[in-house]
C-alpha positions as CSV (number, residue, x, y, z in Angstrom):
1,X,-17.2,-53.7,47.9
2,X,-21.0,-53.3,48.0
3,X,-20.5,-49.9,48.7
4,X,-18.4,-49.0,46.4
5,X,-20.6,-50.4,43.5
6,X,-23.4,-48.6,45.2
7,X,-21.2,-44.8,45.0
8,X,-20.0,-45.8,41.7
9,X,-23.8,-46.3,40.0
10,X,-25.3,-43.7,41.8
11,X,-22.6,-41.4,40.6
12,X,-23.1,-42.8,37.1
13,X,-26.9,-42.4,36.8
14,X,-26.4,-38.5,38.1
15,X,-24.0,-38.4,35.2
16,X,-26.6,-39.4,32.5
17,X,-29.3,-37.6,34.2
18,X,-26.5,-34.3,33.7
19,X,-26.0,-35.5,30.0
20,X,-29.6,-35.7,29.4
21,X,-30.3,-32.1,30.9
22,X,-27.2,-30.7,28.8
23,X,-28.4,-32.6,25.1
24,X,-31.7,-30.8,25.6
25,X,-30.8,-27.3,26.0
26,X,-27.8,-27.4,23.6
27,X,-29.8,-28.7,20.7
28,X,-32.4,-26.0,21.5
29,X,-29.2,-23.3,21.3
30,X,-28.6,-23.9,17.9
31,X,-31.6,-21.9,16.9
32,X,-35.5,-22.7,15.7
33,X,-36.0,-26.1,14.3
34,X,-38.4,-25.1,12.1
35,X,-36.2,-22.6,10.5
36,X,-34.0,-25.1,10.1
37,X,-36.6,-27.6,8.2
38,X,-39.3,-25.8,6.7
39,X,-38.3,-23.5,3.6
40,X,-38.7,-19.7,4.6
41,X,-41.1,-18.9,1.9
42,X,-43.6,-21.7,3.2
43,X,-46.6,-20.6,3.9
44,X,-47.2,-20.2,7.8
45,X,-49.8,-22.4,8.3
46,X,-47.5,-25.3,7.4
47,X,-45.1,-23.9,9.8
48,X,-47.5,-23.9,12.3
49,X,-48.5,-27.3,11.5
50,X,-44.8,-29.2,11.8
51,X,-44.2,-26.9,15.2
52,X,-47.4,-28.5,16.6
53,X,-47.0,-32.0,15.2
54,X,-43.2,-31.5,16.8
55,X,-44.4,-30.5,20.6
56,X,-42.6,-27.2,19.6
57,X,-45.3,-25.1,20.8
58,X,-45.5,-26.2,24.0
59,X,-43.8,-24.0,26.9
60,X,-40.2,-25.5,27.0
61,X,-40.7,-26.7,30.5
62,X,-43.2,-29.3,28.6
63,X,-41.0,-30.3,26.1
64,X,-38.1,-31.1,28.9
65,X,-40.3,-33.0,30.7
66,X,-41.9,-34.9,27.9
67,X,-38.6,-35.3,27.1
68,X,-37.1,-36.9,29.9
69,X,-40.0,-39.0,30.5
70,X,-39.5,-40.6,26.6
71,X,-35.8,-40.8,27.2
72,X,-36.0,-43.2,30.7
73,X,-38.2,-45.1,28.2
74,X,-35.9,-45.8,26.0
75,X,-37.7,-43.2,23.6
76,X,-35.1,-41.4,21.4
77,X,-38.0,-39.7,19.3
78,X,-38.5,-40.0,15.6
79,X,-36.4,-38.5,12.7
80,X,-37.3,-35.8,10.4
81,X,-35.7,-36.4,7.7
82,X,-36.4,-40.4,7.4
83,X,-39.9,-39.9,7.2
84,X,-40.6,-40.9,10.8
85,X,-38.7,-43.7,11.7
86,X,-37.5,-44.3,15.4
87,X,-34.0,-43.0,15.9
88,X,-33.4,-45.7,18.0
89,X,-34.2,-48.2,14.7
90,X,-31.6,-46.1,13.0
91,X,-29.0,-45.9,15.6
92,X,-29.2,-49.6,16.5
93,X,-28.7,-50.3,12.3
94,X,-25.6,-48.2,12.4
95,X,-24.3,-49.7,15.6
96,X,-22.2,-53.2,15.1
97,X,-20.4,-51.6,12.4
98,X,-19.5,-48.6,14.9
99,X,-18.8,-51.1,17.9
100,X,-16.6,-53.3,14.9
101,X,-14.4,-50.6,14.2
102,X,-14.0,-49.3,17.8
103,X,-13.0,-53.1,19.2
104,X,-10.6,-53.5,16.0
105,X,-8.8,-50.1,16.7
106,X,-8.9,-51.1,20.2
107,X,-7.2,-54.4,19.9
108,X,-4.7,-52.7,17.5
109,X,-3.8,-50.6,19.9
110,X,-3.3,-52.9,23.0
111,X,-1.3,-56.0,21.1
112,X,0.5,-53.3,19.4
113,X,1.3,-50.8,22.7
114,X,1.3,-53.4,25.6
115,X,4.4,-55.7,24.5
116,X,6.0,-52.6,23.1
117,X,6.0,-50.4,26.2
118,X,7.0,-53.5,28.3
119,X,9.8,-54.1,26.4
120,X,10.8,-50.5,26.4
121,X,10.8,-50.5,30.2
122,X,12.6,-53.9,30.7
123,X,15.2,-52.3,29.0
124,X,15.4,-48.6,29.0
125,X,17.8,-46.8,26.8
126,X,17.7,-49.5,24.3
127,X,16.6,-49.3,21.1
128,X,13.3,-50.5,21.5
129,X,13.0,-48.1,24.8
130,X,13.7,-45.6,21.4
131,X,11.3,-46.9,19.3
132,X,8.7,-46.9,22.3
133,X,8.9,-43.4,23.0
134,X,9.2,-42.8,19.0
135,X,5.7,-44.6,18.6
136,X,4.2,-42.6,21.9
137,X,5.2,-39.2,21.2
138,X,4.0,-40.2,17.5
139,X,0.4,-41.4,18.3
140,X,0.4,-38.5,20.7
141,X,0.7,-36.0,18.4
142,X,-0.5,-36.9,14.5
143,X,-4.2,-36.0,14.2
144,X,-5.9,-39.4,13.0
145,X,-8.2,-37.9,10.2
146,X,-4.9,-36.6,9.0
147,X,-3.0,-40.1,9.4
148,X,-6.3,-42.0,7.8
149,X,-5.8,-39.8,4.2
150,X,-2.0,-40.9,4.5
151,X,-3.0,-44.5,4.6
152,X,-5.6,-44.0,1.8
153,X,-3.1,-42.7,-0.3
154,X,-0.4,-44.9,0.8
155,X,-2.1,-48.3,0.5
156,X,-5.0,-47.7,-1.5
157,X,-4.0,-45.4,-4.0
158,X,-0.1,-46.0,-4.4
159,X,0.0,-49.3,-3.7
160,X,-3.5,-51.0,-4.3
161,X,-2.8,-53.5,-1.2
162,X,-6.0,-52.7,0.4
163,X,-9.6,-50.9,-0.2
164,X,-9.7,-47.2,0.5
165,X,-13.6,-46.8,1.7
166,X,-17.2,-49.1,3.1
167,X,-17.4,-52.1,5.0
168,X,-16.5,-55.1,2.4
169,X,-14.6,-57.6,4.3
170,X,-11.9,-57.3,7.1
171,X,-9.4,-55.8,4.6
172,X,-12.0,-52.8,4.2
173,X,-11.6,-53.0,8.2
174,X,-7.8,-52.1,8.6
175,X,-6.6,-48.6,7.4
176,X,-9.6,-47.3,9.3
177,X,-8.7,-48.9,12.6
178,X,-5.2,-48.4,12.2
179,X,-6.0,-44.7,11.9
180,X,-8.5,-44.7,14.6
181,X,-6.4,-46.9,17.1
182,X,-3.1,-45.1,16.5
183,X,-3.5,-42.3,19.6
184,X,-4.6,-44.7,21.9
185,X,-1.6,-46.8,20.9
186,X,0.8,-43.8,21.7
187,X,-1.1,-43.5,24.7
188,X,-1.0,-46.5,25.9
189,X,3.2,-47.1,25.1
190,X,3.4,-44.4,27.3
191,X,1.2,-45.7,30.0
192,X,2.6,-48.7,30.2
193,X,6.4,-47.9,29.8
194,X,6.1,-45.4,32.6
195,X,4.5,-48.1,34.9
196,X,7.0,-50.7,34.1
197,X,9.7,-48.5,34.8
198,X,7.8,-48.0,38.5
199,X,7.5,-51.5,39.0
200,X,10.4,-52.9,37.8
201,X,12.3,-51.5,40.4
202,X,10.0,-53.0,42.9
203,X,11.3,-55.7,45.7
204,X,9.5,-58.1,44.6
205,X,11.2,-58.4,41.1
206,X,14.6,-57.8,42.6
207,X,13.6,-61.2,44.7
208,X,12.7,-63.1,41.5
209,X,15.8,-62.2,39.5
210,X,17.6,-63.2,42.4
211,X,16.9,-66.1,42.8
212,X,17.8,-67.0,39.0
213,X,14.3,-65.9,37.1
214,X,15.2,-64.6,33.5
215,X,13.8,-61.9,31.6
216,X,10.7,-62.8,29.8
217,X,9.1,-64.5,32.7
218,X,9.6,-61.9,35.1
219,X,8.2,-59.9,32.5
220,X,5.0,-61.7,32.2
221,X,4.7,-63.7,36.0
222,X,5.4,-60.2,38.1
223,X,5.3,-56.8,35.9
224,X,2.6,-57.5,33.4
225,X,-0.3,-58.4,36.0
226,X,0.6,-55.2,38.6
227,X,0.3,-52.8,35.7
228,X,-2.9,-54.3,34.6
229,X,-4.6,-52.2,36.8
230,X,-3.9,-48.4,35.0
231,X,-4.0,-50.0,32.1
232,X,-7.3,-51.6,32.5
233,X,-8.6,-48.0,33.9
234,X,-7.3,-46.6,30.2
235,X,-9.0,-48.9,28.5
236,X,-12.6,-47.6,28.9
237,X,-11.6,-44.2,28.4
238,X,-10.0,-45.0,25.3
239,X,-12.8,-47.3,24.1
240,X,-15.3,-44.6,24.6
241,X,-13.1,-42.0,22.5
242,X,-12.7,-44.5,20.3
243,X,-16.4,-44.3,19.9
244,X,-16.5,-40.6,19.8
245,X,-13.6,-40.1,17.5
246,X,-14.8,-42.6,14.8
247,X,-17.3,-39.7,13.9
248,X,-13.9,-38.6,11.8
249,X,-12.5,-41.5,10.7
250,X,-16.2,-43.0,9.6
251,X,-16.6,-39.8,7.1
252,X,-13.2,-40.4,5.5
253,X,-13.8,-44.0,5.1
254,X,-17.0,-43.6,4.4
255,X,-17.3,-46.5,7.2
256,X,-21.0,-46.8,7.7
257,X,-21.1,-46.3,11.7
258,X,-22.7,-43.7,13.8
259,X,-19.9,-41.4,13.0
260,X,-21.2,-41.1,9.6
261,X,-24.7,-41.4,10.7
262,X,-24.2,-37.9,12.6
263,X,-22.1,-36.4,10.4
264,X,-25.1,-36.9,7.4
265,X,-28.2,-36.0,10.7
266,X,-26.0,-32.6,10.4
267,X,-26.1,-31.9,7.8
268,X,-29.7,-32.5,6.8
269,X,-30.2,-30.7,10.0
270,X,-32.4,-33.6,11.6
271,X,-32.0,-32.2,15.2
272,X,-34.0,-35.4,16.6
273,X,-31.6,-37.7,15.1
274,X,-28.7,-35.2,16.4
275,X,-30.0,-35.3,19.4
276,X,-30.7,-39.1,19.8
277,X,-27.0,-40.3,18.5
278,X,-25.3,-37.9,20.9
279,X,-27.6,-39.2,24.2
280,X,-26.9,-43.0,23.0
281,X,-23.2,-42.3,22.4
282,X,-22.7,-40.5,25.5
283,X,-24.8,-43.0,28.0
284,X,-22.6,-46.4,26.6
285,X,-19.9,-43.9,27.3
286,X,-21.0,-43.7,31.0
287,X,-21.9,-47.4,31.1
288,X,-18.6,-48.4,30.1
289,X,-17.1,-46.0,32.4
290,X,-18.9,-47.7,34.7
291,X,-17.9,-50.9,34.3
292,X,-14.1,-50.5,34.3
293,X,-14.9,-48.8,37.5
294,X,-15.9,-51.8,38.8
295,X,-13.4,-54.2,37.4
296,X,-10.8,-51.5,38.8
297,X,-12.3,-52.4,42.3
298,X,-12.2,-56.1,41.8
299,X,-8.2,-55.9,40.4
300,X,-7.5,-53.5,43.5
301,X,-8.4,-54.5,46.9
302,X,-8.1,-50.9,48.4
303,X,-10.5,-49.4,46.6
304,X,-13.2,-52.0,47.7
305,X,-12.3,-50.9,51.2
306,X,-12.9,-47.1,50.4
């Protein structure tokens, strides 16, 4: 096991040390900064000025390594456009209503997708094996933005039953994380109809109905917990495109999250703030990869022995 933690965090911090590397010279492929802030009839001393105060006319070699230095700091640099304040102020402002909307979509899409697929595979053919592979293919396939202006006009508009945009309440909280939860939900029917149907058909379940066990608690006692483990390795994908996809679902909510956040840092082209959201979004991506990486290797055994 200690090994295995070991491979999986080296692995990980190579990972963010790759993102970091990436975010830098991307942000810088967009074009000048200054360009982008300063008006082009400025005079050029004051161009001068911000490119200094900036560290943009040092030789990009500096900047990366002043850059890298502030980042293992825990630096993310200041904005432009919020007259100085520390993008990791902002970010950490914007945060619990990101993280609110990401666990509520999540949990949506697990009490919504587990007992659905399970029941689909119990029985397959039925009706609800129908309406599992309905809701799959369906969550598979609908673009969410697309599926959260449905909703607005569905149940905000048409039939005034809940609030179509901001955080007021948990009825501001549902459309948006029934939108933002519905393609993992499709996912995860899938996922876990296709491992029921594995499992059910092991001898082990064969043993319990023999020897009188009925439906439910075979259902819960011996499939649920073996296909915990893919499930459980889905989950920390899906929670961390559940934090990358809310960029979407945040602007046509108007949910006030990161999303939203970088969505408005774009377009007042604040590069720094850009830059910042998109290195903090993508290193608790890695951490939570991490994680279920290690809760994989404490549900399976073999893996601790690799």
């Amino acid at each position: 096991m200690f090994r295995y933690v070991v491979r999986r965090t080296l692995e990980s911090v190579l990972l963010m040390l790759g993102v970091l590397v990436l975010v830098f010279f991307m942000v810088r492929l967009t074009g000048d900064p200054v360009s982008l802030i300063i008006p082009m009839d400025a005079p050029m001393a004051q161009r001068e000025a911000f490119r200094e105060m900036m560290g943009l006319n040092e030789p990009l070699i500096v900047q990366f390594g002043s850059y890298m230095l502030d980042a293992m700091q825990g630096d993310l640099g200041t904005s432009l456009r919020r007259r100085g304040e520390a993008n990791l102020d902002i970010i950490m402002v914007r945060l619990p209503a990101t993280m609110q909307l990401a666990f509520a979509a999540l949990a949506f899409a697990v009490l919504v997708a587990v007992p659905l697929g399970l029941a689909g595979g119990m029985r397959p053919g039925s009706a609800i094996d129908r309406v599992a592979r309905s809701v799959g293919l369906a969550g598979q396939t609908i673009p969410s933005f697309w599926l959260g202006m449905l909703l607005i006009v569905l149940f905000a508009v048409t039939l005034g039953w809940l609030p179509s945009f901001g955080r007021d309440g948990f009825s501001s909280l549902i459309l948006p994380a029934v939108a933002l939860g519905f393609a993992g939900m499709g996912q995860l029917v899938r996922l876990t109809r296709s491992a029921v149907l594995d499992v059910r058909r092991a001898d082990y379940v064969r043993t319990a109905r023999a020897k009188g066990m009925q439906g439910a608690r075979v259902s819960f006692r011996h499939v649920l917990p073996n296909v915990a483990i893919p499930i459980v390795s889905v989950l920390g994908i899906q929670f961390t495109y559940l934090l990358g996809g809310s960029v979407y679902i945040e602007v046509v909510f108007a949910w006030p999250g990161l999303g939203s956040l970088l969505e408005s840092a774009i377009r007042d082209a604040d590069f720094p703030l850009v830059q910042a959201i998109t290195i903090f979004i993508s290193l608790f991506a890695i951490s939570i990869h991490l994680l279920t990486d290690l809760l994989y290797g404490v549900l399976d055994p073999r893996l601790r022995r690799s």
